[in-house]
C-alpha positions in Angstrom: 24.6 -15.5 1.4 25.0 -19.2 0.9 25.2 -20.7 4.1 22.1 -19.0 5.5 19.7 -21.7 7.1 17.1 -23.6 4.7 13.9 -21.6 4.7 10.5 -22.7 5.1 9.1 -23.7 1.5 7.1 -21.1 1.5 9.2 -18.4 1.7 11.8 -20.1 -0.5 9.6 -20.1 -3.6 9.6 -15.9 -3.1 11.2 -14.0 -5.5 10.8 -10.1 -4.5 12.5 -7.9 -7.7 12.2 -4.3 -9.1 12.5 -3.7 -12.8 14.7 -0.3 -13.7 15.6 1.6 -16.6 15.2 4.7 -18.3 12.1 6.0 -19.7 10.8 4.0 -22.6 13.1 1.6 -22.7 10.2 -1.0 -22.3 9.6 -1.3 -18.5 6.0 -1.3 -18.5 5.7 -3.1 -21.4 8.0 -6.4 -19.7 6.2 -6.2 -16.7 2.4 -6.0 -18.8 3.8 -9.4 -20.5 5.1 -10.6 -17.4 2.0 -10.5 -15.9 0.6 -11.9 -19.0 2.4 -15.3 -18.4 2.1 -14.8 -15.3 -1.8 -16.2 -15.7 -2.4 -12.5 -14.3 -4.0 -11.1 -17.2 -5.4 -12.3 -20.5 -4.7 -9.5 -23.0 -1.5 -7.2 -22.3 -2.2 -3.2 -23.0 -0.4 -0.9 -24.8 0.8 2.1 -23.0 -0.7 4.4 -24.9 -4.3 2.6 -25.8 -7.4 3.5 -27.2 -10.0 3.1 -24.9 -10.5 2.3 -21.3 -10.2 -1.2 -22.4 -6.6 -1.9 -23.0 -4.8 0.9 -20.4 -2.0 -0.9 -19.3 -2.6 -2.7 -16.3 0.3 -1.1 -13.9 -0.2 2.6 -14.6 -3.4 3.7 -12.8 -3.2 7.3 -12.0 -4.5 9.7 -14.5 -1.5 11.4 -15.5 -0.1 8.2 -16.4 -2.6 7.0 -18.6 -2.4 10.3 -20.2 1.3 10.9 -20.9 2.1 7.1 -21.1 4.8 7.3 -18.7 4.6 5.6 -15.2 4.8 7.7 -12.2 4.6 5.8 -8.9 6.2 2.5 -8.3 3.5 0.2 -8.5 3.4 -3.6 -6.9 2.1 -6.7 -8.4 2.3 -10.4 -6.8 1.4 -13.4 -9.1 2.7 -16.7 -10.0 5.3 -18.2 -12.2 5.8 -22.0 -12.5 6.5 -23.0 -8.4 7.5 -19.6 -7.6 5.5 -17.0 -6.4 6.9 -13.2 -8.4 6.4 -9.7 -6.1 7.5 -7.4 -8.7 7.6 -3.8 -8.1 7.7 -1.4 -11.4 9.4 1.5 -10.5 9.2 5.4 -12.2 11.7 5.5 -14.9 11.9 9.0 -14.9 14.5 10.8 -13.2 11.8 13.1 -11.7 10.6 10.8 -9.4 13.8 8.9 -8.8 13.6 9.5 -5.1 10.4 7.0 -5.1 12.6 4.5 -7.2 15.4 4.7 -4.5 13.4 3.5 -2.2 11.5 0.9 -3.6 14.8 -0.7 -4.0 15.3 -1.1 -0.2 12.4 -3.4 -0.3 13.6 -5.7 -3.1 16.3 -8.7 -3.1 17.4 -8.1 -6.9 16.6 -5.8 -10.1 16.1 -6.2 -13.4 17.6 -3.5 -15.8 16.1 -3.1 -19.2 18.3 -1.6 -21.7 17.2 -0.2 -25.3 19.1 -2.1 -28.2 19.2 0.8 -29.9 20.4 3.3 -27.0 22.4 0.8 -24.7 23.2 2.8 -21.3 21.2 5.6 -20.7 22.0 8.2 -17.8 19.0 7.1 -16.0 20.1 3.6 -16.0 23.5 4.5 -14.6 21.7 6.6 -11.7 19.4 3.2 -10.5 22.3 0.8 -11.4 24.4 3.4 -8.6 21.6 2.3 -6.0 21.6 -1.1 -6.7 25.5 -1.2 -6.3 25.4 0.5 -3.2 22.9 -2.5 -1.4 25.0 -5.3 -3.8 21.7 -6.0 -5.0 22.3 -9.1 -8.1 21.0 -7.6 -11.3 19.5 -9.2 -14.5 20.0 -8.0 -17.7 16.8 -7.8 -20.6 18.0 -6.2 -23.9 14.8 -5.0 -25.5 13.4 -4.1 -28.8 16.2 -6.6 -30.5 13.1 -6.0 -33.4 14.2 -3.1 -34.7 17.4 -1.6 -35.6 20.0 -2.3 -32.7 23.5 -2.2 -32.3 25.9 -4.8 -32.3 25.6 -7.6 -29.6 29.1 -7.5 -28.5 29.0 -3.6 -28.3 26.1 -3.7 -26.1 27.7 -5.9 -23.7 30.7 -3.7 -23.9 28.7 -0.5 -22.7 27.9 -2.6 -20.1 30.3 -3.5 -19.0 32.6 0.0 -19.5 29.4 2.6 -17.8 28.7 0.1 -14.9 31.7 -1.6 -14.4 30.0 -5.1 -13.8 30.7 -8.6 -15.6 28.1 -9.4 -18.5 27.2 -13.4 -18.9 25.2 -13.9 -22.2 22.0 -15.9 -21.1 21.0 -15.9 -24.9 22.1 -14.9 -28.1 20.3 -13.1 -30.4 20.0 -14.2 -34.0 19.6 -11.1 -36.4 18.2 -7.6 -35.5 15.9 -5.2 -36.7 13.7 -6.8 -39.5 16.1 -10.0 -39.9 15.1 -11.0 -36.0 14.2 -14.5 -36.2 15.0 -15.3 -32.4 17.8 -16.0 -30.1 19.8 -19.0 -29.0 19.2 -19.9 -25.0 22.6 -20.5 -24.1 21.3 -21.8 -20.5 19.6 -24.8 -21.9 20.7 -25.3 -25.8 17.3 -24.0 -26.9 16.6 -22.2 -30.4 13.6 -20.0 -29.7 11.9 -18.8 -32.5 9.4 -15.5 -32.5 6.0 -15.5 -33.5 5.7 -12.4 -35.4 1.8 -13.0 -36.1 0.7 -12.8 -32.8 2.2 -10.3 -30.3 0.7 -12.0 -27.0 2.0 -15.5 -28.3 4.9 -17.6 -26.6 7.5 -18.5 -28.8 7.8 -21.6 -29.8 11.2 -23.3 -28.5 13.2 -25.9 -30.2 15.8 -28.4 -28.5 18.8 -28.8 -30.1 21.9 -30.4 -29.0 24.5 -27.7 -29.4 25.3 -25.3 -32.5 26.0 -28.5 -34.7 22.9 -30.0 -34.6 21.2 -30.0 -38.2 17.9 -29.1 -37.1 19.3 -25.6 -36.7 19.8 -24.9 -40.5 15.7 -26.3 -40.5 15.0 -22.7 -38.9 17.9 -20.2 -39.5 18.7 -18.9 -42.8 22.5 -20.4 -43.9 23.8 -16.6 -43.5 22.4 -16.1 -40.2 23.4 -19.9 -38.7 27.2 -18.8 -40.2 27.5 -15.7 -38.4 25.7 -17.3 -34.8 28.0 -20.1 -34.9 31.4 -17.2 -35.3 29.9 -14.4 -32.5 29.2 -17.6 -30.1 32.5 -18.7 -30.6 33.8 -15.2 -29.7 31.3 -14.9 -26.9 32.6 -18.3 -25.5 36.4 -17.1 -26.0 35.9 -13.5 -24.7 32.8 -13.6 -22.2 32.7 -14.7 -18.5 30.4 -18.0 -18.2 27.5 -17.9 -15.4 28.2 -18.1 -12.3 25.7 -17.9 -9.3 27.9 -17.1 -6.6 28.7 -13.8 -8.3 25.6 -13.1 -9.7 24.1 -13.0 -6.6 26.8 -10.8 -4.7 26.2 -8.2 -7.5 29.4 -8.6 -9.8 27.6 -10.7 -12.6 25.1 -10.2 -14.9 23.7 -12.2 -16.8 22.0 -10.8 -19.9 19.0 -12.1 -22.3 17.9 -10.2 -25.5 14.3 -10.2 -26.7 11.4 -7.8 -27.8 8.9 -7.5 -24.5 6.4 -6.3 -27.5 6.5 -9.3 -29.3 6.5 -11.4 -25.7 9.8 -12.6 -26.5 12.9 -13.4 -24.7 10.0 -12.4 -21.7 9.4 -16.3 -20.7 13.1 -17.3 -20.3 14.0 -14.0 -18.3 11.2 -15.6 -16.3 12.4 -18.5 -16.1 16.1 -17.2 -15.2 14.6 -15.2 -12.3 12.8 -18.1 -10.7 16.4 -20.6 -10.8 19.0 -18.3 -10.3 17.0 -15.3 -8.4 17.8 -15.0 -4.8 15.5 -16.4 -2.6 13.9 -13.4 0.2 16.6 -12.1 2.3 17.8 -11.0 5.6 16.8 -7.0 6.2 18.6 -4.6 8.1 17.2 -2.7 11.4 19.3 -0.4 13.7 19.1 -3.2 16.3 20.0 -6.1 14.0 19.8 -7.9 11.4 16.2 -9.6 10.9 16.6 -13.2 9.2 13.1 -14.1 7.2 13.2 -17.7 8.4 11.9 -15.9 11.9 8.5 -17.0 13.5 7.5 -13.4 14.8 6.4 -11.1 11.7 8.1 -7.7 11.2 7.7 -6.0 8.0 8.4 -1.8 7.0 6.6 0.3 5.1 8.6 1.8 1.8 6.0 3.5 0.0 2.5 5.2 0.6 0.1 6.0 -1.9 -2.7 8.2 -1.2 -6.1 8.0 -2.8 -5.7 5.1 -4.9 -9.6 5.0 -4.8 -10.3 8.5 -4.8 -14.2 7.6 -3.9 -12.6 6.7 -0.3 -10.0 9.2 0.3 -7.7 6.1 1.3 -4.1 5.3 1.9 -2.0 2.6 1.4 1.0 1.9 2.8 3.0 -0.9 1.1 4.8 -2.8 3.3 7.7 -5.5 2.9 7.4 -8.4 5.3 11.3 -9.1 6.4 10.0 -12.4 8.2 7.7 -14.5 9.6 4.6 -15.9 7.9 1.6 -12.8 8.3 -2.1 -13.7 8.4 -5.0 -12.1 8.0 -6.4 -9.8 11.5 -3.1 -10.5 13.5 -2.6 -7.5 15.7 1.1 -5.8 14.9 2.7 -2.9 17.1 3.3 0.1 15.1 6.7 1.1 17.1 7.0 4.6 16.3 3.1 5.0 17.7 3.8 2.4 20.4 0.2 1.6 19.7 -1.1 -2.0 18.6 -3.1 -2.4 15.4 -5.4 -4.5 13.8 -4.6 -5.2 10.0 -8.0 -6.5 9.5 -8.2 -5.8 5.8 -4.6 -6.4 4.2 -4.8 -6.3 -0.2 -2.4 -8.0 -2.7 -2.2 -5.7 -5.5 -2.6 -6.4 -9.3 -2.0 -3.2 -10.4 -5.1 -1.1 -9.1 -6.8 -3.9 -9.0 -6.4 -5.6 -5.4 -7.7 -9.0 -3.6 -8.0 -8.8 0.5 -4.8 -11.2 1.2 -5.6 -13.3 3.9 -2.0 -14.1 4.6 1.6 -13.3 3.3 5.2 -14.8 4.0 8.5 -12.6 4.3 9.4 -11.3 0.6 5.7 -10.2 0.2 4.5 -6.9 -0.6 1.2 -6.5 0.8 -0.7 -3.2 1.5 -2.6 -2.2 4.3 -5.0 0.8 3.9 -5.0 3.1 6.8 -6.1 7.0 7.1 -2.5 8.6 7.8 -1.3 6.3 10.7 1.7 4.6 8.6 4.4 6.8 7.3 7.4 5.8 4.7 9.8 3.8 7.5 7.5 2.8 9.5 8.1 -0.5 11.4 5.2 -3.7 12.7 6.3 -6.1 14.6 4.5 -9.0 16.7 6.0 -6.9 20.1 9.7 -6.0 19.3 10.7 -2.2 18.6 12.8 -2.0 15.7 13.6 0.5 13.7 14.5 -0.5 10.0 17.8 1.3 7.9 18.7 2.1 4.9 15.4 4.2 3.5 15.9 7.2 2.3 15.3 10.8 2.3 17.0 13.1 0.3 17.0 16.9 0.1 14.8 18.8 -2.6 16.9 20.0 -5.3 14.1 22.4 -6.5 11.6 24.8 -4.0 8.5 26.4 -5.0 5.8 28.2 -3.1 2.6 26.8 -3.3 -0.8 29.0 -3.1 -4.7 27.9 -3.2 -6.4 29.4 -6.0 -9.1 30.8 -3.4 -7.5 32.4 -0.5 -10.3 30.4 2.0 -9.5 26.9 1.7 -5.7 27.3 3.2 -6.4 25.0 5.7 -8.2 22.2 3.1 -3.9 23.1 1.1 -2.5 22.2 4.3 -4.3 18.8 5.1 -3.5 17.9 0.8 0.1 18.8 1.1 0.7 17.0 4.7 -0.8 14.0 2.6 1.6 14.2 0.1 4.5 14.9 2.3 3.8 11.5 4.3 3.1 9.7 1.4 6.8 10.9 -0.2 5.8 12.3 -3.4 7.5 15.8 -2.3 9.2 17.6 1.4 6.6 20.2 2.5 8.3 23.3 4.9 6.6 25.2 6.9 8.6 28.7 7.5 9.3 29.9 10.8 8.3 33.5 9.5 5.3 34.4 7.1 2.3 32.5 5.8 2.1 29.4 3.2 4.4 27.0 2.4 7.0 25.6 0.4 7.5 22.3 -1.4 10.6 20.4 -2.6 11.0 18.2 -5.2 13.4 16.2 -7.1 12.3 16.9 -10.5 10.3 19.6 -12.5 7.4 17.3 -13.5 6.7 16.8 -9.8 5.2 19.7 -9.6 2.9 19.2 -12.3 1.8 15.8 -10.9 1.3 17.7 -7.7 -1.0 20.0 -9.2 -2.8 18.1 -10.7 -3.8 15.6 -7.9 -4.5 18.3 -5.6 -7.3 19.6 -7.9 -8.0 15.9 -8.9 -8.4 14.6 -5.8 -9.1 17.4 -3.2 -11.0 19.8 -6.3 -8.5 22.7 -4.8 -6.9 24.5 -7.5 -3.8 26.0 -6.8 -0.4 27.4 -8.3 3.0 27.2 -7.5 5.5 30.3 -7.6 9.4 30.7 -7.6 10.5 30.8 -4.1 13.3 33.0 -2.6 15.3 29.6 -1.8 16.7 27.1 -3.8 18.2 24.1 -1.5 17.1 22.5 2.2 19.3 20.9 4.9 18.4 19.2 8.0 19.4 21.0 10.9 21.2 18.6 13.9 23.2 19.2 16.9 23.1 20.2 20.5 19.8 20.9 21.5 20.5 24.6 23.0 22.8 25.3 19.8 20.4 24.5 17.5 18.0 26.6 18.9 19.9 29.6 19.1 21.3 29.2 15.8 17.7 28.8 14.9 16.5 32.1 16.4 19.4 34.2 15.0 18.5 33.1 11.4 14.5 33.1 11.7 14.1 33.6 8.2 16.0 30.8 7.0 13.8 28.4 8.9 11.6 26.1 8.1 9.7 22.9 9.7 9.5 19.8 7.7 6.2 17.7 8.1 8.0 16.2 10.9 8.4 18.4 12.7 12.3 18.3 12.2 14.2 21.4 11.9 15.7 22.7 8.0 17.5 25.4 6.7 16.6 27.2 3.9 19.5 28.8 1.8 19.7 30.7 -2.1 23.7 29.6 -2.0 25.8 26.9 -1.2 28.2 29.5 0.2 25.5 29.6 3.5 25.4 26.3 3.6 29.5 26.6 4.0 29.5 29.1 6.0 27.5 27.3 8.7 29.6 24.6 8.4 32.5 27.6 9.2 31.0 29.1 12.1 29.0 26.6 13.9 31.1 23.2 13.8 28.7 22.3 16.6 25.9 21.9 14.3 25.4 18.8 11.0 23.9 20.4 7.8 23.0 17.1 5.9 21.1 16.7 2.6 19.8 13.0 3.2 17.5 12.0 6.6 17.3 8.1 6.7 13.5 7.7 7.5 13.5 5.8 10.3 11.0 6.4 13.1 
């Protein structure tokens, strides 16, 4: 990682990130403030707000404004300082992990918010898994240090027992709960104090030459200043200092403690993202490995979103650029199609609100609306056929059939749930035997959201029922094996919207005893999506 070739300046001032944690430990709040100093927006929502006014800015489909939780990753680009942010919010409940997994293959490091009150929570441990599996280099936000929290040193503690990594303290916080004054930046030898008057506010920093200086005891209560001066003694003692070199391979992180409500601690996470931060890296494809210094552009798509703007019926398929410096009309080939195409009208998102982006460098996340042409995996290229690794598909752990409310519009169901299957949100399967068809998900709610946007978006009412099976494997092997082991168990079946063979099963004991009597054949639970 560090003796890569200089990149272009451009691409060096890039810093692609994802922000993960568990459901309300303050995500969307941090990324509504970072936008906020980001010059992006000029008043930061609440998540749950009165009025169309304030909505938050990253949740835009209905069910998220309604339930105040966010349910598709969302990307934003703005800028911070001389960097240029692309930060991708990602679902932080477990229901929809499967999106979150693979947003993750599109970004070069993650931020993990953590509750003070809660410390590790079970979906945290989950992402942090992911991360840990690409070595991706994490930062560390403890939010809500404004009300009651546990003890510094036993946060860091959690952290260190649940995800076995090494916790640098990038500031200290001084008090908790009502007593929260501020924290220490332990970076710079900075006292930042919060403004408690006004939540959109900066707080207001104060350089100080170390913990002796006597403009400290100017701002701390004597009780407070006592008991800062004895834990950063300990933290000093006991705590690893920073170190970039292992940050940035993934063993390290560094951790700062604020309240994203109050829009503190926000800035110097900021600022700690734009120094230390990796800078856009090399990406993996099945050929090689694709440095983003390179002149020719290449770029995959991790994520589709379908009818964004439900006026149009679009898609968009966001796409990571892995090099090269993309403008505005170039003509790409889509190597799975083998066809060329024209990305005449490109967007930068903020939020659901998007700007036609006349050109992008690698590290950016730029979408390309399209009507069903770009699929999750998807690879564009000036000319070379790649085919990019690591994105994931896993198997549904939960299988319901899915009926239209009126027994005529079957074939409007199957165009709505081939839409959904290509855009990720769930695995449709077509059985070899009967009518209708069955959807996977990961989680429960899925099929809630799914309802819902069918009738939203397609006005098709339908209902989902219990289905005879309960897990899905993909089916590979010898062609003539495959086949015959296909037509002895017809109606176990299924197609995927691939076109890829799966087999349906109520047991895991099926699942072994294929594994028994065919060796021949692979039952797995994951397809990596690569076209």
């Amino acid at each position: 990682m560090m003796n890569r070739p200089e990149l272009p300046p451009e691409i060096a001032r890039r810093r692609t990130f994802a922000i993960i944690s568990h459901p309300d430990a303050g995500k969307t709040t941090l990324t509504e403030k970072f936008l906020l100093f980001g010059g992006a927006i000029q008043m930061a929502g609440q998540v749950r707000a009165k009025g169309e006014a304030r909505r938050t800015r990253s949740d835009f489909m209905k069910m998220e404004q309604d339930r105040g939780i966010s349910v598709s990753a969302s990307a934003m680009s703005f800028d911070f300082g001389p960097y240029r942010f692309n930060l991708v919010d990602t679902p932080g409940h477990s229901d929809f992990s499967e999106d979150t997994y693979r947003t993750l293959t599109a970004v070069d490091a993650a931020i993990m918010v953590i509750d003070g009150a809660k410390g590790v929570e079970s979906q945290t441990r989950k992402l942090f898994e992911v991360c840990r599996l690409r070595d991706l280099p994490i930062l560390t936000f403890c939010n809500k240090m404004d009300r009651e929290s546990r003890d510094t040193f036993e946060i860091i503690d959690e952290i260190q027992e649940n995800l076995a990594i090494d916790v640098t303290p990038a500031s200290w916080p001084i008090g908790m709960g009502r007593d929260f004054i501020g924290a220490y930046d332990l970076l710079h030898d900075r006292l930042e104090i919060m403004d408690r008057a006004d939540r959109n506010k900066v707080a207001e920093s104060i350089q100080i030459s170390g913990l002796d200086d006597p403009k400290l005891a100017e701002h701390v209560p004597a009780a407070q200043l006592e008991k800062l001066r004895e834990e950063l003694e300990m933290a000093r003692e006991l705590l690893p200092r920073f170190d970039r070199k292992s940050f940035l391979e993934g063993h390290l992180t560094p951790i700062w403690f604020g309240s994203a409500i109050n829009s503190f601690g926000v800035k110097e996470l900021m600022t700690g993202i734009g120094d230390f931060g990796p800078q856009p890296q090399p990406q993996n494809a099945a050929e090689r490995q694709i440095a983003p210094e390179e002149k020719p552009v290449t770029g995959f798509v991790f994520k589709v979103q379908a009818n964004m703007d439900p006026k149009h019926r679009d898609r968009v398929a966001f796409v990571r650029l892995a090099s090269g410096h993309f403008q505005r009309g170039m003509k790409l080939l889509h190597v799975r199609s083998k066809k060329p195409m024209a990305v005449s009208n490109p967007v930068l998102f903020l939020a659901a609100d998007r700007e036609l982006a006349d050109e992008g460098w690698a590290g950016d996340i730029i979408g390309i609306p399209n009507h069903g042409q770009l699929r999750i995996g998807d690879a564009l290229t000036e000319g070379e056929a790649l085919r990019f690794t690591g994105i994931p598909s896993f198997a549904p752990e939960l299988l319901q059939t899915v009926r239209a409310g009126d027994p005529m519009k079957a074939k409007h169901l199957e165009k709505a749930l081939m839409q959904f299957a290509e855009e990720g949100a769930a695995k449709v399967f077509k059985p070899m035997i009967g009518s209708g068809f069955i959807v996977g998900v990961v989680g429960a709610l899925q099929f809630e959201v799914l309802a819902s946007r069918i009738e939203l978006e397609y006005g098709l009412p339908v209902r989902f029922e219990s289905s005879q099976f309960t897990s899905a494997r993909w089916v590979s092997g010898p062609k003539d094996k495959v086949e015959a082991f296909a037509n002895t168990n017809k109606g176990h079946m299924a197609q995927d919207h691939d076109g890829d063979l799966v087999y349906l099963t109520r047991l895991q004991w099926d699942i072994d005893r294929v594994g028994r009597d065919h060796p021949e054949l692979k039952l797995t639970a994951t397809k990596e999506m690569m076209v």
